[in-house]
C-alpha positions as a Markdown table, in Angstrom:
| # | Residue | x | y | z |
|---|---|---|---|---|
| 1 | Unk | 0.0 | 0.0 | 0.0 |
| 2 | Unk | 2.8 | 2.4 | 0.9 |
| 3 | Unk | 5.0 | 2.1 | -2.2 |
| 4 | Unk | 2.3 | 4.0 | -4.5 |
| 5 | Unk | 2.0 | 7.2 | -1.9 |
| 6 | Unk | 6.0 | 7.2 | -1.9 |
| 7 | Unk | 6.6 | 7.1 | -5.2 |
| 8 | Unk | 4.1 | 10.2 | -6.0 |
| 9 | Unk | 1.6 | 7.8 | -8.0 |
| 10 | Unk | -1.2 | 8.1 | -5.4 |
| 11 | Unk | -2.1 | 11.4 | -3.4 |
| 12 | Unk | -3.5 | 9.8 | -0.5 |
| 13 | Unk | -4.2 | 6.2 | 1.1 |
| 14 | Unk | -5.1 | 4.8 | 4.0 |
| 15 | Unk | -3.0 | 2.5 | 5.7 |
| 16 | Unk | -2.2 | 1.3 | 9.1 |
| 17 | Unk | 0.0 | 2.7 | 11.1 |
| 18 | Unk | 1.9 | -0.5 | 11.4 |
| 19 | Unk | 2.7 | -0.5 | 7.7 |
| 20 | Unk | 3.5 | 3.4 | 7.4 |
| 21 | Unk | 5.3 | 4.2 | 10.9 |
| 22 | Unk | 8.9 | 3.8 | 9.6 |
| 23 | Unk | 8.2 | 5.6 | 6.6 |
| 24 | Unk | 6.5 | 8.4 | 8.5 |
| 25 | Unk | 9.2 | 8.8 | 10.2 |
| 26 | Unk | 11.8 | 8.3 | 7.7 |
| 27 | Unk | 10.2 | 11.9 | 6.3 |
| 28 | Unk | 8.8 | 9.6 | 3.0 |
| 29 | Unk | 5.4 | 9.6 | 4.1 |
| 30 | Unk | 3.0 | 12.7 | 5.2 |
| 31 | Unk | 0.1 | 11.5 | 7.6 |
| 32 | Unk | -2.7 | 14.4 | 7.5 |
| 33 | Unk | -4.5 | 12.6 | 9.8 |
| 34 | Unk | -5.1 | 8.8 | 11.7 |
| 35 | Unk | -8.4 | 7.2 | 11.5 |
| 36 | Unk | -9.0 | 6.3 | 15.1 |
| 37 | Unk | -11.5 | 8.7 | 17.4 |
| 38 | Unk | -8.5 | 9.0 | 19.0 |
| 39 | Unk | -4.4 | 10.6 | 17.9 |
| 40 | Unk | -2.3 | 7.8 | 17.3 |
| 41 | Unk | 0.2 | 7.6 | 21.0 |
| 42 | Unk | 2.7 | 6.9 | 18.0 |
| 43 | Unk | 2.2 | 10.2 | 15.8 |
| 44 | Unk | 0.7 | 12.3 | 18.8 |
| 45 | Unk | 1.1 | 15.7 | 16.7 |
| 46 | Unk | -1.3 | 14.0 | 13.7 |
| 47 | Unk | -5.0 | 14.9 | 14.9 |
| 48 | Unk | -8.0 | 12.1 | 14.2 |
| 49 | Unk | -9.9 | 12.1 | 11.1 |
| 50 | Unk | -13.0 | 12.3 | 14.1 |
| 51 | Unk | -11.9 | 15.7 | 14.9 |
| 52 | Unk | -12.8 | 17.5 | 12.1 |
| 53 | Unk | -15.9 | 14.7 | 11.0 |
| 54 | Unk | -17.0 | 13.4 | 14.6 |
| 55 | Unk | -17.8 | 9.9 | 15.4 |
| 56 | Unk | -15.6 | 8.6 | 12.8 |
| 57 | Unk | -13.5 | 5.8 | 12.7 |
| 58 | Unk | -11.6 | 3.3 | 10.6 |
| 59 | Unk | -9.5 | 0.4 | 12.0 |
| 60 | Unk | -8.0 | -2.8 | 11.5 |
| 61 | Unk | -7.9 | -5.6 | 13.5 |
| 62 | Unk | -5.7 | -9.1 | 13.5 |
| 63 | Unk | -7.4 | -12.3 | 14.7 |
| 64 | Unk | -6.3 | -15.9 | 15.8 |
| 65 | Unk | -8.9 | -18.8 | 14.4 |
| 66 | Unk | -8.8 | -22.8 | 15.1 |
| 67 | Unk | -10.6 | -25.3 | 13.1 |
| 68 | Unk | -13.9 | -26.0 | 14.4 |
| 69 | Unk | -14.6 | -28.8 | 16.3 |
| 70 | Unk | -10.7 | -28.1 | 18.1 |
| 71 | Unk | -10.5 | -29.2 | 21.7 |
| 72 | Unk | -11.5 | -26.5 | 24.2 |
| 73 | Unk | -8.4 | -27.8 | 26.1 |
| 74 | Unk | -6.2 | -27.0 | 23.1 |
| 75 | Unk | -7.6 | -23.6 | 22.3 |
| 76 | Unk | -7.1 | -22.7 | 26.3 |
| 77 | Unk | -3.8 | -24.1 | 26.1 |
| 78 | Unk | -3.0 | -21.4 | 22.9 |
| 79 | Unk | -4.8 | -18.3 | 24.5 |
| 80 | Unk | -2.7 | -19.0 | 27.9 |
| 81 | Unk | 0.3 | -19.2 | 25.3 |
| 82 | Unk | -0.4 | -15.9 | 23.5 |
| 83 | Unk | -1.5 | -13.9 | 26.6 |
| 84 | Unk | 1.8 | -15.0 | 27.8 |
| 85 | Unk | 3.9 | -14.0 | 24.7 |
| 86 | Unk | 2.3 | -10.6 | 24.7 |
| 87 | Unk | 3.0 | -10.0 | 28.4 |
| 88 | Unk | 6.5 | -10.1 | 27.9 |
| 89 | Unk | 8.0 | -6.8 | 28.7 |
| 90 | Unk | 10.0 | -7.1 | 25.9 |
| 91 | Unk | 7.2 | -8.7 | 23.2 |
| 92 | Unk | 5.5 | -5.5 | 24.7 |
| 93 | Unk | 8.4 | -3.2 | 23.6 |
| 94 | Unk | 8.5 | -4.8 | 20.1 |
| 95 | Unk | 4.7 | -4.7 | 19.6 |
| 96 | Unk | 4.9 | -1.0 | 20.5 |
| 97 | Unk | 7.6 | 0.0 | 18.7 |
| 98 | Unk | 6.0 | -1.1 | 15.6 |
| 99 | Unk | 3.2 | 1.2 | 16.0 |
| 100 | Unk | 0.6 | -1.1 | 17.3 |
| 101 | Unk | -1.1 | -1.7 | 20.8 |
| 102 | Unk | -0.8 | -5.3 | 23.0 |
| 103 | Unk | -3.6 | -7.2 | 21.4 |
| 104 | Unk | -6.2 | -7.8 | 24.1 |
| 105 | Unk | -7.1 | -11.9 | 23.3 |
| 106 | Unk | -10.8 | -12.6 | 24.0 |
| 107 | Unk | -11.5 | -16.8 | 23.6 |
């Protein structure tokens, strides 16, 4: 998504901030604005799209899915691993470096 915008063959795009952080900061990328109700804690001087057009939002989200019909033991067993991965200070520091938040795992 990001080598269009850099190159000058796209004015705008929306992208996650994941993908466009480095490049942000790199000064090859511009971000006018985030689309979260909230600023970004990573690009605090970049206001919200909901600022100026309030209520709105656009996000991504990453999920984690078993086969059906997978143990209940088994899928425990994986959230207790992944809770513990992400509570790792330094997971933690990774995660946050690269512009996105601790996921929050719901089984």
């Amino acid at each position: 998504m990001v080598i269009d915008p850099i190159a000058g063959q796209v004015l705008a795009a929306i992208d996650t901030v994941t993908n466009t952080l480095g490049h942000i900061r790199a000064g090859k990328l511009r971000a006018p604005a985030v689309c979260s109700l909230t600023r970004s804690a990573h690009l605090p001087n970049v206001p919200s799209v909901s600022e100026f057009l309030p209520g709105f939002e656009a996000n991504g989200w990453n999920g984690l899915a078993a086969p059906k019909g997978t143990p209940v033991a088994i899928i425990n067993k994986l959230n207790s691993e992944i809770n513990a991965v992400f509570a790792e200070p330094a997971i933690a520091a990774k995660v946050n470096e690269l512009g996105a938040e601790v996921p929050q795992i719901f089984c």
